[in-house]
PDB file with one MODEL, atoms N, CA, C and O in Angstrom:
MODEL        1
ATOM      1  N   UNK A   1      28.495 152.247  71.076  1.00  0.00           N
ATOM      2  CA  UNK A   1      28.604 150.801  71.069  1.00  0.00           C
ATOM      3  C   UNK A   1      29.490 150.374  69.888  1.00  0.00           C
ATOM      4  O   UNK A   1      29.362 150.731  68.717  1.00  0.00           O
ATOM      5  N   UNK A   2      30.254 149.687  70.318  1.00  0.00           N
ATOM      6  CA  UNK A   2      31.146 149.271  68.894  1.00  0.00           C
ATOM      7  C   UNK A   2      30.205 148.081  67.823  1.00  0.00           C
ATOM      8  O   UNK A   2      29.253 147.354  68.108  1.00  0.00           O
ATOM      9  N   UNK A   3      30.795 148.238  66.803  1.00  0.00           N
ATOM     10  CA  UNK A   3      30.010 147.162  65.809  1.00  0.00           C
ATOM     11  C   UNK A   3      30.760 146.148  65.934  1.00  0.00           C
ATOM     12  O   UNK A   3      31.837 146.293  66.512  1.00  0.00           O
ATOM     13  N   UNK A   4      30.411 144.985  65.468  1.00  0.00           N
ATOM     14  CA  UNK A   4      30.498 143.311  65.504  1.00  0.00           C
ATOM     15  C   UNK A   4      31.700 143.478  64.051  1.00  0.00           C
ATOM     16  O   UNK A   4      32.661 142.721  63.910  1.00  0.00           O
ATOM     17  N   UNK A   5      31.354 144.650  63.072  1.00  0.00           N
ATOM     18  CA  UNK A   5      32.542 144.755  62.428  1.00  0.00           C
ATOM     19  C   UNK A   5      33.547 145.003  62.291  1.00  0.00           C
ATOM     20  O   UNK A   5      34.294 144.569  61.414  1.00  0.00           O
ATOM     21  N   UNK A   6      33.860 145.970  63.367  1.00  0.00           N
ATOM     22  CA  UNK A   6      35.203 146.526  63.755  1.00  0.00           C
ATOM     23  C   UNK A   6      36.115 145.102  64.224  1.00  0.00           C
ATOM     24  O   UNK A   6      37.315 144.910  64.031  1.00  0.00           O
ATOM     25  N   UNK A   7      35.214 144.272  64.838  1.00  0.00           N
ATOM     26  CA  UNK A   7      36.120 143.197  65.880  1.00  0.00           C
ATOM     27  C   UNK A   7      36.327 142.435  64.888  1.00  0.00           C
ATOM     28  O   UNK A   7      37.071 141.532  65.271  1.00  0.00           O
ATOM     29  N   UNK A   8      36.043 142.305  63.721  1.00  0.00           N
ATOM     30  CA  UNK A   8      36.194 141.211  62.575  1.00  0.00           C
ATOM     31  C   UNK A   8      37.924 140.960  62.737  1.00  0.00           C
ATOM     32  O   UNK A   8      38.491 142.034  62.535  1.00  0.00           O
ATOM     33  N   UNK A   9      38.975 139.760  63.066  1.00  0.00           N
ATOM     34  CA  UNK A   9      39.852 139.392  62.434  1.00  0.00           C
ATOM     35  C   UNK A   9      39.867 138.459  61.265  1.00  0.00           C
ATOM     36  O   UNK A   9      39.465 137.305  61.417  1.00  0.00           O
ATOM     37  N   UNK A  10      40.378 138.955  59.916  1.00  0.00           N
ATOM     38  CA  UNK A  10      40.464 138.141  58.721  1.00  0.00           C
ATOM     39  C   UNK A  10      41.529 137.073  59.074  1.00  0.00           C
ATOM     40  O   UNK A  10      42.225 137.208  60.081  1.00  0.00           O
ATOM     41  N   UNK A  11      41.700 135.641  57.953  1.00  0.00           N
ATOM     42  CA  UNK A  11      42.268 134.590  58.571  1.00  0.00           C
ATOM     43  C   UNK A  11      43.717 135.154  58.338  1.00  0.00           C
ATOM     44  O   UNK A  11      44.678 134.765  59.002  1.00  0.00           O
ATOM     45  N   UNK A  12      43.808 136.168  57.275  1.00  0.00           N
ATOM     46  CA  UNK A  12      45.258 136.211  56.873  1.00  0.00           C
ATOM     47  C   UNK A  12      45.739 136.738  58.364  1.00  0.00           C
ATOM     48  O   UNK A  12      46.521 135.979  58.937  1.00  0.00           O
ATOM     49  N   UNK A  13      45.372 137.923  59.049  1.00  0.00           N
ATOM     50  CA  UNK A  13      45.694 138.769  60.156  1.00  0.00           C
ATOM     51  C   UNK A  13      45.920 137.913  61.262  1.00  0.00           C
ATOM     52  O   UNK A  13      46.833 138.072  62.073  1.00  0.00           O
ATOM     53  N   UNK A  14      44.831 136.734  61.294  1.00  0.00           N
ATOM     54  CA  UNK A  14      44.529 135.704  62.352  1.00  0.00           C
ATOM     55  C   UNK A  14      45.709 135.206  62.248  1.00  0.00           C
ATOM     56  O   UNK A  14      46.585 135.334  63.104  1.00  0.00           O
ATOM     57  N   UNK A  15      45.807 134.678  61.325  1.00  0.00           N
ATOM     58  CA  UNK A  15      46.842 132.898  61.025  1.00  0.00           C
ATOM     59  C   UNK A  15      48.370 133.714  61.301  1.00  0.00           C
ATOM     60  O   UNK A  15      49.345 133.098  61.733  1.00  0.00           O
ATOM     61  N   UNK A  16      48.402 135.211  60.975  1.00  0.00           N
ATOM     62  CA  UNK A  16      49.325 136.098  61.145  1.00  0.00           C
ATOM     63  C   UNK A  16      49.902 136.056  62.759  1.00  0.00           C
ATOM     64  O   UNK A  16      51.053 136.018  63.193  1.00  0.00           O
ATOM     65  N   UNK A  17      48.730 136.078  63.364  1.00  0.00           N
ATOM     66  CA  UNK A  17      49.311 136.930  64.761  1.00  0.00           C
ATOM     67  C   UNK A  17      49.270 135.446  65.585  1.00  0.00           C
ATOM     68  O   UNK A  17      50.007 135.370  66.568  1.00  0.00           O
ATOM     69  N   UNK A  18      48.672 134.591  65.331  1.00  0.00           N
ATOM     70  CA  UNK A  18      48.991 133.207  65.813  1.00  0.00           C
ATOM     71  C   UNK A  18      50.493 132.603  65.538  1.00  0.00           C
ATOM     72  O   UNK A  18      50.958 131.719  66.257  1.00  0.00           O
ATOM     73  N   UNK A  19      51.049 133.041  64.671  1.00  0.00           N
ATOM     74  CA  UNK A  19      52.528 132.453  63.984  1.00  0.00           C
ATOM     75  C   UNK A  19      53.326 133.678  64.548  1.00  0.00           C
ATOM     76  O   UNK A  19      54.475 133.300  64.774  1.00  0.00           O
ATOM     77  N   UNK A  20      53.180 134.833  64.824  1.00  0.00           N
ATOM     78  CA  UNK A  20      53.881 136.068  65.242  1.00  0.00           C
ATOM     79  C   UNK A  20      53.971 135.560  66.793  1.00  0.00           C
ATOM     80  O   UNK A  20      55.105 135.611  67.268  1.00  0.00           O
ATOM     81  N   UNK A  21      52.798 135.015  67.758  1.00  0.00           N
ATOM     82  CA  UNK A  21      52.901 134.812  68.932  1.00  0.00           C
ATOM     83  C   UNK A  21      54.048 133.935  69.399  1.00  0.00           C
ATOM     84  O   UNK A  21      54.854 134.115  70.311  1.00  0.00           O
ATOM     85  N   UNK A  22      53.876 132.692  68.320  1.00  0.00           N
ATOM     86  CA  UNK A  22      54.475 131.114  68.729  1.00  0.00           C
ATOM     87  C   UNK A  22      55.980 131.812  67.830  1.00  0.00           C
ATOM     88  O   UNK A  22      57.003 131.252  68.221  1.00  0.00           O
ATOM     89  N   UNK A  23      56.074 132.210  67.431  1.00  0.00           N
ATOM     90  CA  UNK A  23      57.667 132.609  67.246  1.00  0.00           C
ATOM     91  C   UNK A  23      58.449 133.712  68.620  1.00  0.00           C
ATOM     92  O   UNK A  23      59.553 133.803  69.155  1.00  0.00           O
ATOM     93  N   UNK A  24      57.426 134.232  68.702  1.00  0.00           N
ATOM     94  CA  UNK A  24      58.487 135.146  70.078  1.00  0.00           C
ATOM     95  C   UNK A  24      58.421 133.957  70.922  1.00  0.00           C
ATOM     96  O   UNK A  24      59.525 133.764  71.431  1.00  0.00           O
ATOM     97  N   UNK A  25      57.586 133.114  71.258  1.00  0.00           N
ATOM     98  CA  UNK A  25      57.216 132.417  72.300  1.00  0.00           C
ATOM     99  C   UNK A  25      58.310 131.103  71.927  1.00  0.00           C
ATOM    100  O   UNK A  25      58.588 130.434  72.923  1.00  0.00           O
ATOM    101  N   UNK A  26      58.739 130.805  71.078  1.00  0.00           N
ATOM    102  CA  UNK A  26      59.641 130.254  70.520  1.00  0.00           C
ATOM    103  C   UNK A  26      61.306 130.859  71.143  1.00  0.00           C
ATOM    104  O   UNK A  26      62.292 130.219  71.507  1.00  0.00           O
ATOM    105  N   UNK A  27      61.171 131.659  71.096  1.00  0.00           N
ATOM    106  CA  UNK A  27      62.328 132.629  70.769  1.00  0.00           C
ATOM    107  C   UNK A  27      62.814 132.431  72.007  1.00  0.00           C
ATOM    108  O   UNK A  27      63.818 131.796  72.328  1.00  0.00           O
ATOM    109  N   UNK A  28      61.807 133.191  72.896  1.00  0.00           N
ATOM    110  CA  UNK A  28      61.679 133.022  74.582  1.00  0.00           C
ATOM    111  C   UNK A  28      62.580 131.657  75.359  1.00  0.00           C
ATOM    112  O   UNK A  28      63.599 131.648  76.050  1.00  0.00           O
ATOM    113  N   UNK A  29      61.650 130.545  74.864  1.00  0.00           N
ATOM    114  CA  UNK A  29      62.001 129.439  75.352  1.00  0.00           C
ATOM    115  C   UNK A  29      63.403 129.412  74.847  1.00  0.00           C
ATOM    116  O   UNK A  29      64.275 129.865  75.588  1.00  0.00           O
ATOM    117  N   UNK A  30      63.769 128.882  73.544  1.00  0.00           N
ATOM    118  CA  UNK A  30      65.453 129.157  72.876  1.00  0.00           C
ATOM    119  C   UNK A  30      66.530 129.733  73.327  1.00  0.00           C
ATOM    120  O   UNK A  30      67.664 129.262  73.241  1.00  0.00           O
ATOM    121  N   UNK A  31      66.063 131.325  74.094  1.00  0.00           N
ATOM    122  CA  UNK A  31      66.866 132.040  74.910  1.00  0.00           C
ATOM    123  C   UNK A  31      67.497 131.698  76.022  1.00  0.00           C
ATOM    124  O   UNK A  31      68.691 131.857  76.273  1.00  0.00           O
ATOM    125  N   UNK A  32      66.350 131.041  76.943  1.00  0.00           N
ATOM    126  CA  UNK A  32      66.182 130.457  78.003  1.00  0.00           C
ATOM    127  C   UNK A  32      67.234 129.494  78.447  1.00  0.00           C
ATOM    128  O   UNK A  32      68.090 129.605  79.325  1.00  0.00           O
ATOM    129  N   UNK A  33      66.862 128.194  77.341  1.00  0.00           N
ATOM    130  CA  UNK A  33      67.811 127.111  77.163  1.00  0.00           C
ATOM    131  C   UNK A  33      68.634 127.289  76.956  1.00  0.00           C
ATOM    132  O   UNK A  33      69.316 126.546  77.661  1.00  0.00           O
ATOM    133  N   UNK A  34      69.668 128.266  75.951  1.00  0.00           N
ATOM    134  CA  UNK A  34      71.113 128.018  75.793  1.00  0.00           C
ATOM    135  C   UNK A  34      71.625 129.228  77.016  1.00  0.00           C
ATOM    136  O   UNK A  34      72.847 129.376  77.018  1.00  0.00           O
ATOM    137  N   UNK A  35      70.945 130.008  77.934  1.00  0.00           N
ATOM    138  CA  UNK A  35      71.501 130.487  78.578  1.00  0.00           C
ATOM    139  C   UNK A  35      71.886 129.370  79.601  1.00  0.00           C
ATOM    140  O   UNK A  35      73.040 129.433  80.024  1.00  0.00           O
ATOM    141  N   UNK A  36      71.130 128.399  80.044  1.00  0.00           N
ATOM    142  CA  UNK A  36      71.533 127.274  80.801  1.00  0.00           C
ATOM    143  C   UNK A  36      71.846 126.056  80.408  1.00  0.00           C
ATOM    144  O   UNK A  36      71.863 125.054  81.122  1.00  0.00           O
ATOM    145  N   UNK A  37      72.128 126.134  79.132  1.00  0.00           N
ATOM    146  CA  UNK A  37      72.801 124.934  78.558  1.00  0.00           C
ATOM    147  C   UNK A  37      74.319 124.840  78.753  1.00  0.00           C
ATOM    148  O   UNK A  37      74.957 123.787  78.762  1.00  0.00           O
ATOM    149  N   UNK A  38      74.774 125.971  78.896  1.00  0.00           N
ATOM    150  CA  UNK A  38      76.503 125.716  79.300  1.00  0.00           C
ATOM    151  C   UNK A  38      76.945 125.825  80.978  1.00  0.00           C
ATOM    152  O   UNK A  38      78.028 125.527  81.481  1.00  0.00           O
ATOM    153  N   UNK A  39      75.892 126.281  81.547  1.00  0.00           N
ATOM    154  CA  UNK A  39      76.381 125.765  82.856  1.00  0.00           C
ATOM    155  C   UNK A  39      75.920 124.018  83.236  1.00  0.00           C
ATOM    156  O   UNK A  39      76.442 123.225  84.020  1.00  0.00           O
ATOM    157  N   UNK A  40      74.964 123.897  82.490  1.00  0.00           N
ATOM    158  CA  UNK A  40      74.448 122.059  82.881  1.00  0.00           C
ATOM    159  C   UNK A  40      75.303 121.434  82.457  1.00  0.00           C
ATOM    160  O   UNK A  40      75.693 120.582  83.255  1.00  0.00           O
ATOM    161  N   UNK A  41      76.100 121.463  80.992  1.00  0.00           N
ATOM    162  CA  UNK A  41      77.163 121.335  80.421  1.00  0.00           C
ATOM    163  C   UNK A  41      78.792 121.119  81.046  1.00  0.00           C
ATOM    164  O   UNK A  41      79.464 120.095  80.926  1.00  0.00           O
ATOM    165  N   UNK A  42      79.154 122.260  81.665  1.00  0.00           N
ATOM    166  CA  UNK A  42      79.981 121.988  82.584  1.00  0.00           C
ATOM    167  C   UNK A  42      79.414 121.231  83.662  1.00  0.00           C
ATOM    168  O   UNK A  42      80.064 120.292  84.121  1.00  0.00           O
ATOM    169  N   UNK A  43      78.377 121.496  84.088  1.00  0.00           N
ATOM    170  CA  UNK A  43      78.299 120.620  85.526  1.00  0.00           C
ATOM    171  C   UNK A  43      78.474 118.875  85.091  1.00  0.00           C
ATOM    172  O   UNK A  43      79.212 118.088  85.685  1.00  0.00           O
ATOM    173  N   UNK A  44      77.861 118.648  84.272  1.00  0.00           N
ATOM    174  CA  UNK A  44      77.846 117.043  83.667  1.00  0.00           C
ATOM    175  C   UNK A  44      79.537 117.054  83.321  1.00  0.00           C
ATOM    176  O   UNK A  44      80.157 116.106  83.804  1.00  0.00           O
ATOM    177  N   UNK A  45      80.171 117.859  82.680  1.00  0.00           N
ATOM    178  CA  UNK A  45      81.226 117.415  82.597  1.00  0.00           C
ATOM    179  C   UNK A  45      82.724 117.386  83.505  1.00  0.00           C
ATOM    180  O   UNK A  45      83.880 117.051  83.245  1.00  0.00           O
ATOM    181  N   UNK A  46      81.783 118.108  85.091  1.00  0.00           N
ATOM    182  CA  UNK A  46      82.627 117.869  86.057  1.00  0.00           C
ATOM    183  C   UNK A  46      82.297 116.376  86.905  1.00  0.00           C
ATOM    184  O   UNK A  46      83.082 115.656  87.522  1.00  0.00           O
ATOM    185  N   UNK A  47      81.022 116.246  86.704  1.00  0.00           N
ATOM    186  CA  UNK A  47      80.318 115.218  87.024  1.00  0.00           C
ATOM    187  C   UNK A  47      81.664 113.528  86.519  1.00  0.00           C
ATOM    188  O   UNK A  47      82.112 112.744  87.355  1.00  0.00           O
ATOM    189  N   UNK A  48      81.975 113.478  84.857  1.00  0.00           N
ATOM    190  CA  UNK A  48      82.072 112.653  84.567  1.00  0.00           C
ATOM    191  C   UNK A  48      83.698 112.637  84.463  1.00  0.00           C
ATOM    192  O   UNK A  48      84.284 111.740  83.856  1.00  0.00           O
ATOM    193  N   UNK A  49      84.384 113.727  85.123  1.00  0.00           N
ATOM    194  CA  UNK A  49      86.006 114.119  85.225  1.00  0.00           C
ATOM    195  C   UNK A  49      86.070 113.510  86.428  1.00  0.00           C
ATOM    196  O   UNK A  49      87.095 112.851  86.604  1.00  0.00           O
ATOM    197  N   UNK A  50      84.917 113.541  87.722  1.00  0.00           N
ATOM    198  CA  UNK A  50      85.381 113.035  88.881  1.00  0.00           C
ATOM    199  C   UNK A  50      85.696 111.394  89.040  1.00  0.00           C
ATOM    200  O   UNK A  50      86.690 110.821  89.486  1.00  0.00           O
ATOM    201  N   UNK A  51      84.560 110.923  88.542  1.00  0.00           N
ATOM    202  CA  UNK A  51      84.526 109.174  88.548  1.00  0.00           C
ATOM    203  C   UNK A  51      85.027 108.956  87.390  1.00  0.00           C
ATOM    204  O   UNK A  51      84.447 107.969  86.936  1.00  0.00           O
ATOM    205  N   UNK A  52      85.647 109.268  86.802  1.00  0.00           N
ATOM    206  CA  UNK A  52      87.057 108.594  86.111  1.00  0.00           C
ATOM    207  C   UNK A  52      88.446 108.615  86.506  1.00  0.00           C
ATOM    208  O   UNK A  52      89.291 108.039  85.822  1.00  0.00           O
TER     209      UNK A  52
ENDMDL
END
């Protein structure tokens, strides 16, 4: 049976792997967006070449 101590996370480890998560998870999203930020980019700016 495992002990209730082994599972102990301290806050430093805690507050650690909570800020380690939201940065990849950060990262993720960031990636995401500028991979489709230059095709939306051109599209808006074919968008605003036509009706002028």
């Amino acid at each position: 049976m495992i002990s209730s101590t082994l599972l102990y996370i301290g806050p430093g480890l805690g507050a650690g792997t909570i800020v380690l998560v939201l940065v990849i998870l950060g990262i993720i999203v960031l990636s995401v967006g500028m991979i489709l930020w230059i095709p939306i980019k051109n599209f808006f700016k074919k968008l605003r070449g036509k009706k002028s």
